[in-house]
C-alpha positions as CSV (number, residue, x, y, z in Angstrom):
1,X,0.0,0.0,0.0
2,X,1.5,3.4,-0.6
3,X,2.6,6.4,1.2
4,X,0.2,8.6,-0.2
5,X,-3.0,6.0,0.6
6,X,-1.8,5.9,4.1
7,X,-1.7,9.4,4.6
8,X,-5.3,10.1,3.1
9,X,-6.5,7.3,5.5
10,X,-5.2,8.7,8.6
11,X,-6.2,12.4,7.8
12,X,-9.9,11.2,6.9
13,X,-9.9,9.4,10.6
14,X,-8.0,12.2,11.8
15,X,-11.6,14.6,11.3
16,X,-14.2,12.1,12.3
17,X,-17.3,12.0,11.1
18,X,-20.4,13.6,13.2
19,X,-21.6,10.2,14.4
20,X,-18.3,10.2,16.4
21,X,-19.2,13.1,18.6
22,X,-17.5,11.3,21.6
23,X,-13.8,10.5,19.5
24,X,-14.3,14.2,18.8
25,X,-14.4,15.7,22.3
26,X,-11.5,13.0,23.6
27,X,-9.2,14.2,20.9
28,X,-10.3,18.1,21.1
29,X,-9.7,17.3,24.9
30,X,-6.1,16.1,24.4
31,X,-5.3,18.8,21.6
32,X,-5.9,21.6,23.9
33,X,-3.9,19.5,26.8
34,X,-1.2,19.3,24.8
35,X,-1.6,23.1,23.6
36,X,-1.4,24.4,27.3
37,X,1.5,22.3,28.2
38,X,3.9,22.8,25.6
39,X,2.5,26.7,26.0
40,X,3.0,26.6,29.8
41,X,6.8,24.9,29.5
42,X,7.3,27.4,27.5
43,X,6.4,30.4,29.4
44,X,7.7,29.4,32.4
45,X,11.0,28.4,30.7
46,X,11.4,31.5,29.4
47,X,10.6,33.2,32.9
48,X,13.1,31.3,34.8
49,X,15.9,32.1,31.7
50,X,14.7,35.8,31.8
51,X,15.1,35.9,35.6
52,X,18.3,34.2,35.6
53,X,19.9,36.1,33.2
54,X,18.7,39.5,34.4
55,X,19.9,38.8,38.1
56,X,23.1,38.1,36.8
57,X,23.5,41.0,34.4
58,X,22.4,43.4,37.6
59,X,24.6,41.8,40.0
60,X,28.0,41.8,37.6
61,X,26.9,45.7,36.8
62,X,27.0,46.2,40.9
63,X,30.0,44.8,41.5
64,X,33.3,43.7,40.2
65,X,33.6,40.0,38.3
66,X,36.3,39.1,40.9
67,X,37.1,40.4,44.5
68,X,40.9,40.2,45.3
69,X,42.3,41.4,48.5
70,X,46.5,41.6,49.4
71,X,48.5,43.9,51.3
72,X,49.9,45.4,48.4
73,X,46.7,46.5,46.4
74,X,48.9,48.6,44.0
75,X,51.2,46.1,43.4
76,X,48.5,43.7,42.9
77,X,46.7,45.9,40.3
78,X,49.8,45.9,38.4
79,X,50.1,42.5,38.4
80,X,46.2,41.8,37.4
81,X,46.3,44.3,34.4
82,X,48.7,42.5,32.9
83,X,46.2,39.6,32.0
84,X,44.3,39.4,28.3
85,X,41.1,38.6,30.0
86,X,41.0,41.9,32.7
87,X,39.4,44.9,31.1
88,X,39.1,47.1,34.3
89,X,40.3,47.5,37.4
90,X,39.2,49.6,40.3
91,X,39.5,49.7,43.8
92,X,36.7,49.7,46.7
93,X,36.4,49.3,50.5
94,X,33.6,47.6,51.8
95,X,31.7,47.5,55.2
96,X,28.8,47.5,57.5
97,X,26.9,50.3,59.1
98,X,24.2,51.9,60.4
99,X,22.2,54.8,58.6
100,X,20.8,57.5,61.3
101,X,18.2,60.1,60.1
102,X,16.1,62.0,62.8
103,X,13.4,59.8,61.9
104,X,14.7,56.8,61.8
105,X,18.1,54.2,61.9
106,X,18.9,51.1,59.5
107,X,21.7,48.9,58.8
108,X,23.6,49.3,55.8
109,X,26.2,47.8,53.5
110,X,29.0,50.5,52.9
111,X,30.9,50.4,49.5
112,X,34.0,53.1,49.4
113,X,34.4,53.8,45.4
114,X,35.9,56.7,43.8
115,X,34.7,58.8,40.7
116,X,36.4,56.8,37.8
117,X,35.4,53.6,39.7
118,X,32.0,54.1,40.3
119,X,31.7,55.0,36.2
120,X,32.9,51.2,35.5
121,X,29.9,49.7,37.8
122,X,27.5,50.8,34.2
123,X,24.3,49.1,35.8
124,X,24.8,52.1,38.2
125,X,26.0,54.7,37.2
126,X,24.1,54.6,33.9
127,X,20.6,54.6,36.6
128,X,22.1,57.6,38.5
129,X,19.6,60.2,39.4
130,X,19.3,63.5,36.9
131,X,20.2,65.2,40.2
132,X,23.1,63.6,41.2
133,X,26.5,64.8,42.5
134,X,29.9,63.4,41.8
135,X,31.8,61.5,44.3
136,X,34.8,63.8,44.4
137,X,33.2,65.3,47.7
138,X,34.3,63.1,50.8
139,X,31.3,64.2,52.2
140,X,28.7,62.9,50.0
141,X,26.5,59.5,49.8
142,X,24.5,57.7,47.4
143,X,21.7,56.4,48.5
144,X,19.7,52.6,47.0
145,X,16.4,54.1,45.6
146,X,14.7,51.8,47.8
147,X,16.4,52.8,51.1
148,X,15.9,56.3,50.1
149,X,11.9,55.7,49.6
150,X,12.3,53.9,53.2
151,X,14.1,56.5,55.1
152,X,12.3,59.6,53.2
153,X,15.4,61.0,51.7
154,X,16.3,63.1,48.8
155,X,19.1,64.6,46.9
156,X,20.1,67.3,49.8
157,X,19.4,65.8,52.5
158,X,22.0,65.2,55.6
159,X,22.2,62.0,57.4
160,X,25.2,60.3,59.6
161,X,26.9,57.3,59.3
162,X,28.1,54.8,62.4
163,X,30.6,52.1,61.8
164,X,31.9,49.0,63.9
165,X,35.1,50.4,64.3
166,X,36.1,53.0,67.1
167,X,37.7,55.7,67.8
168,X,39.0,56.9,71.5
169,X,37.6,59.8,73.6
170,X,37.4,61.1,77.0
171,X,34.1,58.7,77.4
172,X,36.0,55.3,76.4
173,X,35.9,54.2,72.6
174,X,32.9,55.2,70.8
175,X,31.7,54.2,67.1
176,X,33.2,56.4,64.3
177,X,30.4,58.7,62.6
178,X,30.7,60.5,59.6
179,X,28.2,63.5,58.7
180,X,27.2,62.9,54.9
181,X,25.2,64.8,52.5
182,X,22.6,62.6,50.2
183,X,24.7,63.6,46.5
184,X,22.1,61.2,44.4
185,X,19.6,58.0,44.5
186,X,21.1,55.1,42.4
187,X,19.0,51.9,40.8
188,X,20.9,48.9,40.0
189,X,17.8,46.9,39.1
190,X,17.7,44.7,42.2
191,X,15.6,45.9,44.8
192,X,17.4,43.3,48.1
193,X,20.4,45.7,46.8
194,X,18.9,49.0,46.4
195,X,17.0,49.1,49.9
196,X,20.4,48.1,51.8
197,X,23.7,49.4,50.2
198,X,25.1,53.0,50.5
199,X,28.1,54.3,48.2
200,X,30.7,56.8,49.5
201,X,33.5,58.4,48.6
202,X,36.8,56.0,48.8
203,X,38.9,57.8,51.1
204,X,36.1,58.3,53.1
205,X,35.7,54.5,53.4
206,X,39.3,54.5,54.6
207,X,38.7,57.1,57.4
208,X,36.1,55.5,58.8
209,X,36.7,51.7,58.2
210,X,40.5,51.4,58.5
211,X,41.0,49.1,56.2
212,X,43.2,48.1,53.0
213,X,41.6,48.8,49.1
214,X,40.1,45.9,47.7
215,X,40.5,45.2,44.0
216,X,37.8,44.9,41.7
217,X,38.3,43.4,39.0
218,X,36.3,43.0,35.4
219,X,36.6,40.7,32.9
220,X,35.9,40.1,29.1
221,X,33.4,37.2,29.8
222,X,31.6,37.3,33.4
223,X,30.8,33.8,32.5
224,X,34.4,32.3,33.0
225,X,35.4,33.9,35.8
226,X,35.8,30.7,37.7
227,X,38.8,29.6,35.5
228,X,39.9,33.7,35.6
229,X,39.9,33.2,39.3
230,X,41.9,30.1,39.5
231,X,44.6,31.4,37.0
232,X,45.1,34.6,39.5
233,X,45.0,32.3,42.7
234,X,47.8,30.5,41.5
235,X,49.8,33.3,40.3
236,X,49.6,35.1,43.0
237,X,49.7,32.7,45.7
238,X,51.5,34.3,48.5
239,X,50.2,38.3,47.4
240,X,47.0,37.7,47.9
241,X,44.2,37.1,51.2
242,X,41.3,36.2,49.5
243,X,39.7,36.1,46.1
244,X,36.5,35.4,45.2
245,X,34.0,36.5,42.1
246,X,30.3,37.4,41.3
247,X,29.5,33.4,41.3
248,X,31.0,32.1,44.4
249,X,29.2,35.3,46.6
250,X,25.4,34.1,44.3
251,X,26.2,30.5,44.7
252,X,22.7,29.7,46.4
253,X,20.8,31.4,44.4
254,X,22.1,30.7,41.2
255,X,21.6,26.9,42.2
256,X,18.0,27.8,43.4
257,X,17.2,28.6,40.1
258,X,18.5,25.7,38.4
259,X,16.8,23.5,40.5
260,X,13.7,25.4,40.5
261,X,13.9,25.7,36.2
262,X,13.8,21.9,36.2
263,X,11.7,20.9,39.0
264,X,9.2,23.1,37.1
265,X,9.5,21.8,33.9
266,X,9.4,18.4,35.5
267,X,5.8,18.9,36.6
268,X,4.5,21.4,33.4
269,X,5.5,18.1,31.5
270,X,2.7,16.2,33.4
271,X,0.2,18.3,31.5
272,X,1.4,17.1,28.3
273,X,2.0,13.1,30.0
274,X,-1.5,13.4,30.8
275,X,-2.4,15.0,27.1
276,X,-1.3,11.8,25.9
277,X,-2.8,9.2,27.9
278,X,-6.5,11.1,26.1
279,X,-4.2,10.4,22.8
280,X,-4.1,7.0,23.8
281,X,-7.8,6.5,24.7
282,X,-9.2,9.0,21.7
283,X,-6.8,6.1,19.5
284,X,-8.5,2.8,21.5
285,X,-11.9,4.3,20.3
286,X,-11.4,4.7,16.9
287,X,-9.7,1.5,16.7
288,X,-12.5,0.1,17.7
289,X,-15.2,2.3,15.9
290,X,-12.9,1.4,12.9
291,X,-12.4,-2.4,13.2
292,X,-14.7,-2.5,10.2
293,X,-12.3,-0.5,7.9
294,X,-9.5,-2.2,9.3
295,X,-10.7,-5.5,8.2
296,X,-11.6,-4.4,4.8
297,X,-7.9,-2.8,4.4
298,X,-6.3,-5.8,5.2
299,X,-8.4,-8.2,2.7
300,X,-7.7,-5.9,-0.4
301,X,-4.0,-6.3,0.9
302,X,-3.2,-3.9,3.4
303,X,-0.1,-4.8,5.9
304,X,-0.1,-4.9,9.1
305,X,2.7,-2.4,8.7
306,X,0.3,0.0,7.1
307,X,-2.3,-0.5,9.2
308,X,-0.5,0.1,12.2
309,X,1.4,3.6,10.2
310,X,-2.8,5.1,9.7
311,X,-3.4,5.0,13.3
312,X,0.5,6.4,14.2
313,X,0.1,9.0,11.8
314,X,-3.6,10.1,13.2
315,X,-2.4,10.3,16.5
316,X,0.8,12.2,16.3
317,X,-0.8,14.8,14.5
318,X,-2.9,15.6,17.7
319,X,0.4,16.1,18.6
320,X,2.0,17.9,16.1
321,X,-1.1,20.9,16.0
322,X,-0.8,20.8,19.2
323,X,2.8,21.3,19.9
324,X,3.0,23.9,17.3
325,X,-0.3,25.8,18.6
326,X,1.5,25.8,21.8
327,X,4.1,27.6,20.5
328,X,2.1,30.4,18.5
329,X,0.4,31.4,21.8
330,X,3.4,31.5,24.0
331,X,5.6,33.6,21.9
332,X,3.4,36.8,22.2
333,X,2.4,35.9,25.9
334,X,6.1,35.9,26.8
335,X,6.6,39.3,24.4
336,X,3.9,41.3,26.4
337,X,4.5,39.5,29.3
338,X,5.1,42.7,32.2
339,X,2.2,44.5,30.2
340,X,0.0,41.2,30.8
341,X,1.1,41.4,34.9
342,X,0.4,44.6,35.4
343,X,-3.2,44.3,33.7
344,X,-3.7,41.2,36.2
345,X,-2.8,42.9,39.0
346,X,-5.0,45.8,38.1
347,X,-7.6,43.4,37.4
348,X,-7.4,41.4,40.6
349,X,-5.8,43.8,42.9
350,X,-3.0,41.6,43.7
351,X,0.4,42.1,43.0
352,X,2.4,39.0,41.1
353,X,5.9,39.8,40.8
354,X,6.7,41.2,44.7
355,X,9.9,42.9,44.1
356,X,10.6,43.0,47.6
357,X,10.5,38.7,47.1
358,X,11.7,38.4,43.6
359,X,14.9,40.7,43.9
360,X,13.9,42.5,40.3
361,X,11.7,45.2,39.6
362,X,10.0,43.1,36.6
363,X,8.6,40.4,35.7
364,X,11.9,39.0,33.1
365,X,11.2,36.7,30.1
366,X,13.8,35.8,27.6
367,X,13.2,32.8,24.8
368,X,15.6,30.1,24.7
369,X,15.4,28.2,21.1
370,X,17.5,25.6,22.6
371,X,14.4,25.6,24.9
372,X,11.7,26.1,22.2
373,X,13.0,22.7,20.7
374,X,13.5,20.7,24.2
375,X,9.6,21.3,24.7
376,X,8.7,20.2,20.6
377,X,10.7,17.6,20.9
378,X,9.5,16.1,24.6
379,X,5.8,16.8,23.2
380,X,5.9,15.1,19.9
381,X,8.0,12.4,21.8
382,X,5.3,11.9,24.5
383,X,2.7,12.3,21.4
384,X,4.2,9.7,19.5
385,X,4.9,6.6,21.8
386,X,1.3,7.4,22.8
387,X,0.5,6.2,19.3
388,X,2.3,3.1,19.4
389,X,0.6,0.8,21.6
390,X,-3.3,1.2,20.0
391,X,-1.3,1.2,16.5
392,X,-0.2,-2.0,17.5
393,X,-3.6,-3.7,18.4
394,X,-5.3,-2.1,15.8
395,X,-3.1,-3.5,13.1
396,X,-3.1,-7.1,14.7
397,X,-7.0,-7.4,14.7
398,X,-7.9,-10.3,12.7
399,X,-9.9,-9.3,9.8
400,X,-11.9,-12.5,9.3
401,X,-13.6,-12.8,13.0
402,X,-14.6,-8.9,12.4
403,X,-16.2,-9.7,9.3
404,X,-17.7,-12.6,10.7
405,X,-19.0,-10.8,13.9
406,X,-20.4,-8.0,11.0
């Protein structure tokens, strides 16, 4: 039997006829399954890859690929610039303190950066207030936008600084203070870091903190900076303290969202497994409504090869429409997808995408094709070995007891 009489069977029992009302609604039923889930995979894929790749592209543009610390930090720079993969270097001090306004008193991270290094960190310097003052002043701060919302502070504004470390007086040691004048409000896109970090003027940082620079050092590919990190450990094994990079301090949360990527399209995919046990029934039925045909196939010749291809082919095209109808809807869903959050949470009054719980300030979504085709390829898998089983029986029915039973 040929190709082409094969395929014109299994499209006609592909569109049953209106006496099969009840095949109809089974294999409408798994169609839209299979629509949602390879739609839903998708989407959520795509959320997960947007949100991954937007935390890391804030956190690299707050702070340097790699952290080194020596007692020589000049020396050390000298000896980092040297290497291909460096394309800046800059030095910072970092800290703890505590924020005091009349009104009110919160902790703090402290980062000491000057003017020229504070123009490398792009994801904030580029989301500087119009407002804003330089950090040439040693008297100046800039404030996280969210810690500025939180404290009710504006360009202008004083406030004072208390560190850990003391100083002595005629009442014992005391905490060293610094009076600071508000110079701008950065954003760096992550709202954990904008409602806890304060940025002053580097020498300031030294006053106050006591402390050796740190380097900071960025590369040509954030990406590799584990291998950067172990070329500079060992070349530099006895100059340096520590070393560390943008990876090692995000550890848990990177690995958070690897797990929580494929734990979720672990479960999405039991729409689409259970999309396909409805192929599998929709199948059983026609073979059955069908034995008839069968029959008559296989006494004008038909193999049980064929056979057994018509009711494959039917069934994976459920499949097939579906899969690809999937696809059509999630593409503009992800496209629109902040506009379609903020409609929901107008419409419901809830809010979705907490940025206060998320870290980010939107809701991220970024298409994979790598992940595109993983979902096609898991559906129309799934689809297909759905297929085989009813295939099977329906091409080893024997046509003479059908006929006889006719």
């Amino acid at each position: 039997m040929n190709l082409n009489f094969v395929l014109k069977i299994a499209f006609r029992y592909f569109f049953p006829k209106a006496g099969d009302r009840f095949i109809s609604f089974v294999s409408a039923f798994s169609l839209v399954g299979t629509t949602i889930g390879v739609a839903a995979l998708i989407i959520v894929m795509s959320i997960m890859n947007g949100f991954h790749n937007e935390l890391i592209r804030c956190t690299v543009g707050t702070n340097g690929h790699i952290v080194l610390q020596g007692d020589d930090p000049e020396y050390l720079k000298d000896k980092v610039a040297r290497y291909k993969f460096v394309t800046g270097i800059g030095f910072t001090i970092e800290g703890q303190g505590l924020l005091s306004t009349p009104d009110h008193n919160t902790g703090v991270m402290v980062k000491g950066l000057s003017e020229s290094d504070f123009i490398l960190k792009k994801q904030l310097s580029k989301n500087l207030s119009k407002q804003a003052k330089t950090l040439n002043d040693p008297n100046t701060v800039l404030l996280g936008k969210e810690l500025a919302i939180n404290l009710g502070l504006k360009t202008g504004d004083a406030v004072t600084l208390l560190v850990p470390e003391t100083r002595a007086s005629i009442f014992g040691s005391l905490p060293k203070s610094k009076e600071l004048k508000v110079a701008g409000i950065i954003s760096s896109g992550l709202s954990e870091y904008d409602a806890a970090n304060i940025i002053i003027p580097i020498e300031t940082a030294q006053k106050v903190f006591d402390r050796p620079k740190m380097l900071e050092i960025y590369t040509d590919n954030p990406d590799q900076v584990d291998a950067y990190t172990k070329i500079l450990q060992q070349d530099l094994v006895g100059h340096i303290d520590s070393i560390s990079n943008w990876k090692i301090t995000n550890k848990s949360i990177l690995s958070a969202l690897k797990i929580e990527k494929t734990a979720m399209g672990m479960v999405l995919s039991l729409i689409i497994m259970v999309a396909s046990f409805n192929i599998i029934s929709s199948l059983f039925m026609l073979v059955k409504n069908k034995s008839k045909d069968i029959a008559i196939l296989r006494t004008i010749g038909a193999s049980k090869n064929s056979i057994m291809l018509i009711f494959m082919l039917s069934g994976s095209m459920l499949g097939i429409i579906g899969t690809f109808a999937g696809i059509v809807i999630a593409i503009p869903i992800i496209r629109n997808i902040e506009g379609i959050r903020h409609f929901l949470e107008y419409f419901t009054g809830i809010p979705i995408f907490d940025s206060a719980i998320y870290f980010l300030y939107t809701l991220p979504a970024q298409i994979e094709t790598s992940d595109v085709i993983l979902v096609s390829s898991i559906s129309l898998g799934i689809s297909f070995l759905a297929t085989i089983y009813p295939a099977y029986r329906a091409a080893n029915l024997n046509p003479v007891e059908i006929l006889r039973h006719e």
